[in-house]
C-alpha positions as CSV (number, residue, x, y, z in Angstrom):
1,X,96.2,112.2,97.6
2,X,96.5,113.3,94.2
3,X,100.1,114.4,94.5
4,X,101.7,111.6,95.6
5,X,100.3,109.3,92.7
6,X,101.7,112.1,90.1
7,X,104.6,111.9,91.3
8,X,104.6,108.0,91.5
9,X,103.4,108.2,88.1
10,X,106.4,110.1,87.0
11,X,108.8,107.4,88.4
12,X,107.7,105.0,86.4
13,X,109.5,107.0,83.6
14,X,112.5,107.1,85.2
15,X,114.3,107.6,88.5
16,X,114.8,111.0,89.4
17,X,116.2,113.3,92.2
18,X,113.8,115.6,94.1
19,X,115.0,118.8,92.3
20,X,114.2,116.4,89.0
21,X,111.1,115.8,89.8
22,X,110.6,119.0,91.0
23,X,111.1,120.3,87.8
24,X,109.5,117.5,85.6
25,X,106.6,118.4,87.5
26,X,106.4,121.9,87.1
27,X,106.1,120.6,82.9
28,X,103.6,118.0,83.3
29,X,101.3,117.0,85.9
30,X,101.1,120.6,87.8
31,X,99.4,121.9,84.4
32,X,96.3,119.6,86.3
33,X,97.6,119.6,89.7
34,X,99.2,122.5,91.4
35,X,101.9,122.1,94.1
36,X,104.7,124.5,95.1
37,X,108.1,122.5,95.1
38,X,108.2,121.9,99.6
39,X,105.1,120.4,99.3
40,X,106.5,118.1,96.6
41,X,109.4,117.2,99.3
42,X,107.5,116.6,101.9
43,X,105.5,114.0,99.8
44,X,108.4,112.7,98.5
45,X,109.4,111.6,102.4
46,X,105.8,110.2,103.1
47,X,106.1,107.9,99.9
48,X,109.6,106.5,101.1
49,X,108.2,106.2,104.7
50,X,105.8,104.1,103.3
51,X,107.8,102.2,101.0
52,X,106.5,103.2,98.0
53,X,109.8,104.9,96.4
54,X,113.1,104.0,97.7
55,X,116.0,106.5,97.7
56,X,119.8,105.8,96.8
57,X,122.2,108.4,97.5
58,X,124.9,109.2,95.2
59,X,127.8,112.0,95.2
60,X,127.0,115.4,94.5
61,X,130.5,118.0,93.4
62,X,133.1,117.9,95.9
63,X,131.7,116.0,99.3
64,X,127.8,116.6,98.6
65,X,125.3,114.0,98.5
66,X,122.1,113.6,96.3
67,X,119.3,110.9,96.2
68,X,117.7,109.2,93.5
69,X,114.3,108.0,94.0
70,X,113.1,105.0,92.7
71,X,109.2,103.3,92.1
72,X,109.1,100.2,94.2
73,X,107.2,97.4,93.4
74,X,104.4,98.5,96.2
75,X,104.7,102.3,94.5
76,X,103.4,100.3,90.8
77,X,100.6,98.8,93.3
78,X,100.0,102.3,94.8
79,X,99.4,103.6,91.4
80,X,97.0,100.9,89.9
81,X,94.8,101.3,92.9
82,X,94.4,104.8,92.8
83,X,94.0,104.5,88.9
84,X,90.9,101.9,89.7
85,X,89.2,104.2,91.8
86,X,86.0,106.2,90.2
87,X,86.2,109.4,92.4
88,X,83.2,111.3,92.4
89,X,84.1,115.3,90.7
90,X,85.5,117.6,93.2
91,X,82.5,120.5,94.5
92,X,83.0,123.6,93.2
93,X,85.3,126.3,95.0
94,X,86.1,129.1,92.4
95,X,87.0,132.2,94.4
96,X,86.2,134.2,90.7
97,X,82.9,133.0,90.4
98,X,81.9,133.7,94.1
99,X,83.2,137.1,93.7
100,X,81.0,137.7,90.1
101,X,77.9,136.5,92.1
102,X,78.4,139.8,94.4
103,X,79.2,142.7,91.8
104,X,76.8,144.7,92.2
105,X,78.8,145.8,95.9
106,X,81.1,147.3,93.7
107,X,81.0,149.6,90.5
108,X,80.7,148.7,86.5
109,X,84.3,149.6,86.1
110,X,85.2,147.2,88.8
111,X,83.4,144.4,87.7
112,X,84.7,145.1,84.0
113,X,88.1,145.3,85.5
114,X,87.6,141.5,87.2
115,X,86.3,140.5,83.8
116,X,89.2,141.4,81.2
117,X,91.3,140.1,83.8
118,X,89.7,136.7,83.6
119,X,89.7,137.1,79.8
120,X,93.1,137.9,79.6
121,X,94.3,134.6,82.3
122,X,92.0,132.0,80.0
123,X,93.4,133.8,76.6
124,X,97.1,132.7,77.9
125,X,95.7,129.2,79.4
126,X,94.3,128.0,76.1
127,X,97.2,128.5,74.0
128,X,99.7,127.1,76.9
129,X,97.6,123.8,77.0
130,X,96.7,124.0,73.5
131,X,100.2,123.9,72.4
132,X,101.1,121.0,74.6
133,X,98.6,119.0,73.6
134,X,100.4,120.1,70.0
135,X,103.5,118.5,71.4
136,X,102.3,115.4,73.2
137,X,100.6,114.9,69.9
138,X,103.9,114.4,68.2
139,X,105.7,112.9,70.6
140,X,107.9,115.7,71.8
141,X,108.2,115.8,75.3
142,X,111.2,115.0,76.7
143,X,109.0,112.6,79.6
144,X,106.8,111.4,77.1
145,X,109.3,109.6,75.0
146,X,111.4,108.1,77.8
147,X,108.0,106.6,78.9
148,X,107.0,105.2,75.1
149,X,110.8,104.2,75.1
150,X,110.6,101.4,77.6
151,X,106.3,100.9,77.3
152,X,105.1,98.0,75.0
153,X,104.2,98.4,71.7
154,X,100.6,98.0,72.2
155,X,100.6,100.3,74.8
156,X,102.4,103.2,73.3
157,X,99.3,105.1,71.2
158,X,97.2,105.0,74.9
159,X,100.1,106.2,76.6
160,X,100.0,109.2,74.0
161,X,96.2,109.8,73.7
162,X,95.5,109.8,76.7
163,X,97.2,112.6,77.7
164,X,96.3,114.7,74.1
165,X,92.7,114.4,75.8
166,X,93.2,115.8,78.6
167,X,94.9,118.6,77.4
168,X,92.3,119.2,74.7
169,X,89.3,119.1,77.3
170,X,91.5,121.7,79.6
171,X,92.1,123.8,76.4
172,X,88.2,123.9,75.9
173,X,87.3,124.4,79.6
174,X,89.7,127.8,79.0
175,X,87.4,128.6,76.0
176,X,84.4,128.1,78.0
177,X,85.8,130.4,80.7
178,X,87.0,132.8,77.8
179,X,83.2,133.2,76.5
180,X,82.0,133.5,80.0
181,X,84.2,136.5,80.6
182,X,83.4,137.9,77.4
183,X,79.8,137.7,78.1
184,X,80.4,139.4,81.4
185,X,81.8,142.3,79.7
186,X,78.9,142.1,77.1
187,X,76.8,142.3,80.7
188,X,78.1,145.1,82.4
189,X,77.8,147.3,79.2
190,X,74.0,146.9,79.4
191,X,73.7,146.7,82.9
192,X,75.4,150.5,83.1
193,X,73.6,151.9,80.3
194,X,70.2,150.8,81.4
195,X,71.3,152.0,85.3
196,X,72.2,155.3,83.9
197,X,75.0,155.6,86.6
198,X,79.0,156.6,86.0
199,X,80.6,153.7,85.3
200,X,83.0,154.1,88.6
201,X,79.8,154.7,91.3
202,X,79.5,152.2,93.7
203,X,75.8,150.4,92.0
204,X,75.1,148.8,95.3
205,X,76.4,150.1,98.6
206,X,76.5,147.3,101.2
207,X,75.2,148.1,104.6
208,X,74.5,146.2,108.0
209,X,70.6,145.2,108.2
210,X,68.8,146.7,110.6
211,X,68.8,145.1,114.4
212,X,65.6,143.3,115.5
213,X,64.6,144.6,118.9
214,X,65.4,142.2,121.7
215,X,62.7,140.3,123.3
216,X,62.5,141.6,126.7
């Protein structure tokens, strides 16, 4: 339940609309969670069914409506249980690194081509969450200072480092995945010079195995 304690934890800040926190969201919490905006909606209607945000509607131009949602005091209790919970670390799924374990079904070029492409996605992660850690590090975000705006004193450099750790650690999981792509390439270079092979052939042709005769 992930995304509903994100976006309780982003109502603490302040009380936002759904197309706020649609957007807040997009800038904060979906760089570790991912969620397309109608899921966000539909969780936004679970957590008001259950009490944990309450909704005040308000005018919107000429005869529209809009609602503001608000952390209750059960959303704050929401939050520190889920915060209190040690979960154990998700099991992999990584559709990339399935795919690398079968490249030999394909051809070198193929295999170099899912490789750069990694490369090229981790290059453009790492800066992305490097810089932000850059920004939470001064206290630039726009989120970030509403929340150190109304947190106690003593709280204020946790609030803040915190969150610069998490973005570092992501920043050097994407160099991790950077030097594991580049390595890759580094391995398909040998791999087709020592096969001997064009570099488009198909290495490995994939075919059904043979049937076992039925026992009569």
């Amino acid at each position: 339940m992930s995304l509903r304690h994100a976006l309780l934890a982003l109502l603490e800040a302040r009380p936002m609309t759904g197309y706020e926190l649609a957007k807040q969201f997009d800038v904060s919490a979906a760089y570790v969670w991912h969620a397309h905006h109608p899921q966000i909606y539909t969780e936004l209607r679970r957590l008001e069914a259950a009490r944990l945000v309450e909704a005040e509607v308000g005018p919107r131009g000429a005869g529209g409506t809009k609602r503001h949602y608000y952390l209750t005091d059960a959303g704050c209790d929401e939050l520190l249980r889920w915060l209190g919970e040690v979960a154990e670390p998700a099991r992999e799924r990584d559709a990339g690194y399935l795919k690398a374990t079968y490249f030999e079904f394909g051809s070198f070029e193929r295999a170099r081509g899912h490789f750069r492409a990694h490369l090229e996605h981790y290059r453009r992660v790492a800066a992305h969450w490097s810089a932000h850690a850059d920004q939470l590090e001064r206290r630039d975000t726009a989120l970030l200072r509403l929340r150190l705006a109304h947190a106690p004193q003593h709280a204020r450099d946790a609030i803040v480092a915190y969150k610069v750790h998490v973005y570092r650690g992501l920043t050097e999981r994407a160099r991790t995945e950077i030097r594991w792509a580049q390595q890759g390439l580094a391995l398909v270079d040998r791999l087709e010079r020592d096969a001997g092979i064009a570099g488009d052939a198909t290495v490995y042709q994939p075919t059904p195995p043979a049937r076992q005769p039925s026992a009569s």
